[in-house]
C-alpha positions in Angstrom: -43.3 9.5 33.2 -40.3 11.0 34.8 -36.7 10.2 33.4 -34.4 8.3 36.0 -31.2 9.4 36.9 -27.9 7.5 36.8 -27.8 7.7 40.0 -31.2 5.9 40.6 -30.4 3.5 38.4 -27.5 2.7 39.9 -29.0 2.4 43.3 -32.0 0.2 42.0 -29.3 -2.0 40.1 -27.2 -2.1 43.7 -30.7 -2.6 46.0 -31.8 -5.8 43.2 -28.5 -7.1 43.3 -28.3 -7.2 47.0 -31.3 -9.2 47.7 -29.4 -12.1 45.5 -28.0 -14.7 47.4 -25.3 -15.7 45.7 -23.5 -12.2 46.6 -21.6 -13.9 49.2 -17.8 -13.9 48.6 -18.5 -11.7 45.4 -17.4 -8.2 44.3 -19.9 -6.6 42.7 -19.6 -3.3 40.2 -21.5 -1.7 37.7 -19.3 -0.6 34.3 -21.2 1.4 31.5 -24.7 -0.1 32.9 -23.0 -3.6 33.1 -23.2 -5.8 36.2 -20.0 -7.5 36.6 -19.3 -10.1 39.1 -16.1 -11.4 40.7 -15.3 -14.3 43.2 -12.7 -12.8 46.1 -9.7 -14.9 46.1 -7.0 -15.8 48.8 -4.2 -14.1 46.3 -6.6 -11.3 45.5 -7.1 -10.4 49.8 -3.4 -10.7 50.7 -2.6 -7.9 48.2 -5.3 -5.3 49.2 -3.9 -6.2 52.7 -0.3 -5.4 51.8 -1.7 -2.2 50.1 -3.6 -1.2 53.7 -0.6 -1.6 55.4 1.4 0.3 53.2 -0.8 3.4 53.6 -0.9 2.5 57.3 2.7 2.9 57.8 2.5 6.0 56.0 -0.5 7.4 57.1 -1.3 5.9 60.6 -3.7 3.4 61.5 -6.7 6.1 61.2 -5.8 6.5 57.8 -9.4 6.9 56.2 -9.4 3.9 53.8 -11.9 2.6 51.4 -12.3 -1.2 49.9 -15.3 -2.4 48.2 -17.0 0.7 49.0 -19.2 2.3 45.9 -18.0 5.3 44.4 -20.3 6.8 41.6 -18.1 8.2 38.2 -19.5 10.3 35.7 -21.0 8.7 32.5 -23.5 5.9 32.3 -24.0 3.9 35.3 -20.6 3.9 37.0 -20.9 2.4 40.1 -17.7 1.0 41.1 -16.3 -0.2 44.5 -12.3 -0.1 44.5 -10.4 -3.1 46.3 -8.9 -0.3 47.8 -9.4 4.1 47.4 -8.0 6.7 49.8 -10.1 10.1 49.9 -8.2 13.3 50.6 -7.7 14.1 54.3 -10.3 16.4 54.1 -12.5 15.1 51.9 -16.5 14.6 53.0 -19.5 12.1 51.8 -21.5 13.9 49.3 -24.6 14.7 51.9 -24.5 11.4 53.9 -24.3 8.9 51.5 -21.3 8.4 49.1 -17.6 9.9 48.3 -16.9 12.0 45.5 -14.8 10.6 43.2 -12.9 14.3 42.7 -12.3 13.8 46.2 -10.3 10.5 45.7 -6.1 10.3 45.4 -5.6 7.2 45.4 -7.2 3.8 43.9 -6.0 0.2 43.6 -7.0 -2.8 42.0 -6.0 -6.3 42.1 -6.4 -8.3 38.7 -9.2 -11.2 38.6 -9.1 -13.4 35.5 -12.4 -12.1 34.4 -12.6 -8.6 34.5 -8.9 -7.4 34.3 -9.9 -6.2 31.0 -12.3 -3.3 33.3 -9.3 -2.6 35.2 -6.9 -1.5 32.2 -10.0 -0.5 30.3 -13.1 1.5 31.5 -11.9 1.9 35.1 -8.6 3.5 33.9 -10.2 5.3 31.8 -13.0 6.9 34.8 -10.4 6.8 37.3 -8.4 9.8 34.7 -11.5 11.5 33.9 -12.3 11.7 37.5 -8.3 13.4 37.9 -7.9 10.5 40.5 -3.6 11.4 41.1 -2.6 7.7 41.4 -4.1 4.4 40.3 -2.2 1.5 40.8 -3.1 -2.1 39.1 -1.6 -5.0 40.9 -1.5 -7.8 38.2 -0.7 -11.3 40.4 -1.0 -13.2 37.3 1.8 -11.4 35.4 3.5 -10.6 38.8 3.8 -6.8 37.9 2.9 -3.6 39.1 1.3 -0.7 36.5 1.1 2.8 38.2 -0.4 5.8 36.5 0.0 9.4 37.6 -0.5 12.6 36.0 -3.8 12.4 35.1 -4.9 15.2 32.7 -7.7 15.8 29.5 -9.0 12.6 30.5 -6.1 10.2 30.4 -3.4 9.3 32.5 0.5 10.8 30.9 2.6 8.7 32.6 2.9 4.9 33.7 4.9 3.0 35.6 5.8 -1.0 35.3 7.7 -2.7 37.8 7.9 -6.4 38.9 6.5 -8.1 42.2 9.6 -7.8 44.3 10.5 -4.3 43.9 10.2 -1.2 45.9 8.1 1.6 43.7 8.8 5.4 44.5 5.5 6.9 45.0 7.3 9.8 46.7 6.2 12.7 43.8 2.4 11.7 44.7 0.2 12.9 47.1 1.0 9.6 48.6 4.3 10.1 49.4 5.3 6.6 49.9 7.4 4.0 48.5 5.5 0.9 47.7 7.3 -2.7 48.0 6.0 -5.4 46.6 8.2 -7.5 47.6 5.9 -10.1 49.3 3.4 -9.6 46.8 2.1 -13.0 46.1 1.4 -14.3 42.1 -1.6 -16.0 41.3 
């Protein structure tokens, strides 16, 4: 019998799980060949949307942006959709079907109760391997902001803290923005 890839597991795990109905109003990832599940929240929305518009009014409103959209990482059965990922201007889809994740610069994701512990964990952890230049974690329940930058060997070497309500330079990154949080809501 022929081995399976990560890859095909990944997309048999994705293909099972979307026959499910109860996927309505969910988030859905795979982390280290675990399915995690996590309701979509009011707070949760209004962030990603303040982080669109941010890279709208630096980018334009063609800015190619992700949310929710499956991006495969190296290691066991990583299959994880970002609340919100911005691919290099000239970045492709490997063949026709997903991004690259060495093609990625930036990646957000807003905190849910239940799998915040992915976000500062394993996802951290890919998002570095994978040389992603800036990952930003919006917490709403501790009404902070944790950037990392300078990812190298793996890890990130630098992060940033800062409260809802302040303005974040982002200026050094290939983003080139500053981010204000300022009507970031808490949850």
């Amino acid at each position: 019998m022929a081995e399976i890839t990560n890859e095909q597991a990944l997309d048999a795990m994705f293909e099972a799980l979307e026959q499910e109905p109860f996927l309505e109003g969910y988030k859905t990832e795979i982390i280290e060949g675990a399915v995690h599940m996590t309701p979509q929240r009011d707070v949760h929305w209004m962030i990603i949307r303040k982080l669109l518009h941010a890279l709208e009014d630096r980018f334009g409103r063609d800015v190619r942006v992700l949310s929710d959209v499956r991006i495969d990482f190296p290691g066991y059965r990583n299959g994880l959709c970002p609340d919100v990922a911005k691919p290099r201007y000239d970045a492709e889809r490997e063949g026709e079907e997903r991004w690259r994740p060495e093609d990625i610069e930036f990646v957000a994701e807003v905190i849910s109760k239940s799998t915040a512990a992915n976000d500062y964990g394993p996802k951290k952890d890919l998002y570095a391997k994978a040389r992603i230049p800036v990952y930003v974690i919006a917490d709403p329940y501790q009404g902070r902001v944790h950037i990392y930058t300078q990812p190298k060997q793996g890890e990130y070497h630098v992060e940033t803290k800062a409260d809802f309500g302040t303005e974040i330079d982002l200026t050094h990154t290939p983003l080139g923005l500053t981010l204000d949080t300022t009507d970031f809501p808490r949850g």
